[in-house]
C-alpha positions in Angstrom: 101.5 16.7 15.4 99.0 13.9 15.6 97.0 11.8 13.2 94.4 14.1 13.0 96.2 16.6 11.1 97.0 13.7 8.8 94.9 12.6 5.7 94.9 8.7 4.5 93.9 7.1 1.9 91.6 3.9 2.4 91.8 1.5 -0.4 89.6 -1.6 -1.1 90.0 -4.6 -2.6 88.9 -8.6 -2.8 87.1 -7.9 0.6 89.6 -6.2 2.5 90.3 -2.8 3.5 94.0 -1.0 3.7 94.7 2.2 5.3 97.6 4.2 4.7 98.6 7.9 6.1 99.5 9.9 3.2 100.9 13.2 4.7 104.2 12.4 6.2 104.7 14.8 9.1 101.7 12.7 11.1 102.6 10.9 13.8 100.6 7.2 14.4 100.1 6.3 17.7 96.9 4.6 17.9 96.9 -0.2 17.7 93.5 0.1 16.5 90.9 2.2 14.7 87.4 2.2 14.1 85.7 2.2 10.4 82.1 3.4 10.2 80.7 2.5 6.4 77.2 4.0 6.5 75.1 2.6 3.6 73.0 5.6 2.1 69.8 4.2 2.3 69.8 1.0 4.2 71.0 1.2 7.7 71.3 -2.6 8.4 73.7 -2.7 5.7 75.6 -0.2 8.1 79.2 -1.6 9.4 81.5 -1.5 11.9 85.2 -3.0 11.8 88.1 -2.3 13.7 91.4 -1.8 11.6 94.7 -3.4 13.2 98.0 -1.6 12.7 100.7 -3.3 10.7 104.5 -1.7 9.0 102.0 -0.8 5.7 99.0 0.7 7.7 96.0 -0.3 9.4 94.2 -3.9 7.8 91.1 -4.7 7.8 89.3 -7.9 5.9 85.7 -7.6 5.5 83.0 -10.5 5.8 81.0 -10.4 2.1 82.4 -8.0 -0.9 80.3 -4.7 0.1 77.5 -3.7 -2.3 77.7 -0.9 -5.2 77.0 2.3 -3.9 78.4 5.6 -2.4 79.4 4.6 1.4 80.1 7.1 3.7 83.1 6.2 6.2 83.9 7.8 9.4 87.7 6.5 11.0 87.9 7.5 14.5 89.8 6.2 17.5 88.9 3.6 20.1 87.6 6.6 22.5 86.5 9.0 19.7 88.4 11.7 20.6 88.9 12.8 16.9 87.1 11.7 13.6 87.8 11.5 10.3 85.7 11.2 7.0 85.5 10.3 3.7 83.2 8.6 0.6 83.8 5.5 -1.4 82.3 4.7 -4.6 81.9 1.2 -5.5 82.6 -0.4 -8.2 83.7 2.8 -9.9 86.5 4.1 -7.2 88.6 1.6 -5.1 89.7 4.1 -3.2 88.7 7.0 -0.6 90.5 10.2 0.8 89.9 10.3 4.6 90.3 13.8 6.2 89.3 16.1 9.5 85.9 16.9 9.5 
């Protein structure tokens, strides 16, 4: 089993991001992931951010709060080698399922 067959749950709040797997049987082998948050209309608003492992998770803090709108996110390893997805909604959903696809 590895994390690709997992699903996590990415959670945001006061400018910083959490990561935690949410199916148990996963295994976690990776220090660091990378977080794509692609801005639906403005692509220089676009970001990049590599999530640390910690006991909890992965961690993440962010530069500036990110803006109101549906972000698409796209966790993958360092070499890419599988990709996960997911959408969050700001303000109104703190929180985003990641899965395969």
């Amino acid at each position: 089993t590895n994390m690709t067959q997992g699903w996590w749950l990415l959670h945001y709040a006061n400018n910083y991001l959490s990561l935690n797997l949410i199916t148990k049987d996963a295994l976690v082998a990776e220090p660091v992931l990378w977080l794509q948050l692609q801005h639906p209309t403005q692509a220089k608003a676009d970001l990049n951010l590599s999530l640390t492992q910690t006991e909890q998770g992965y961690t993440a803090a962010l530069p500036a709060a990110l803006a109101p709108t549906r972000w698409r996110l796209q966790l993958t390893p360092l070499d890419r080698r599988w990709r996960l997805r997911g959408d969050l909604t700001l303000p109104h959903v703190q929180q985003a399922l990641l899965h395969p696809g």
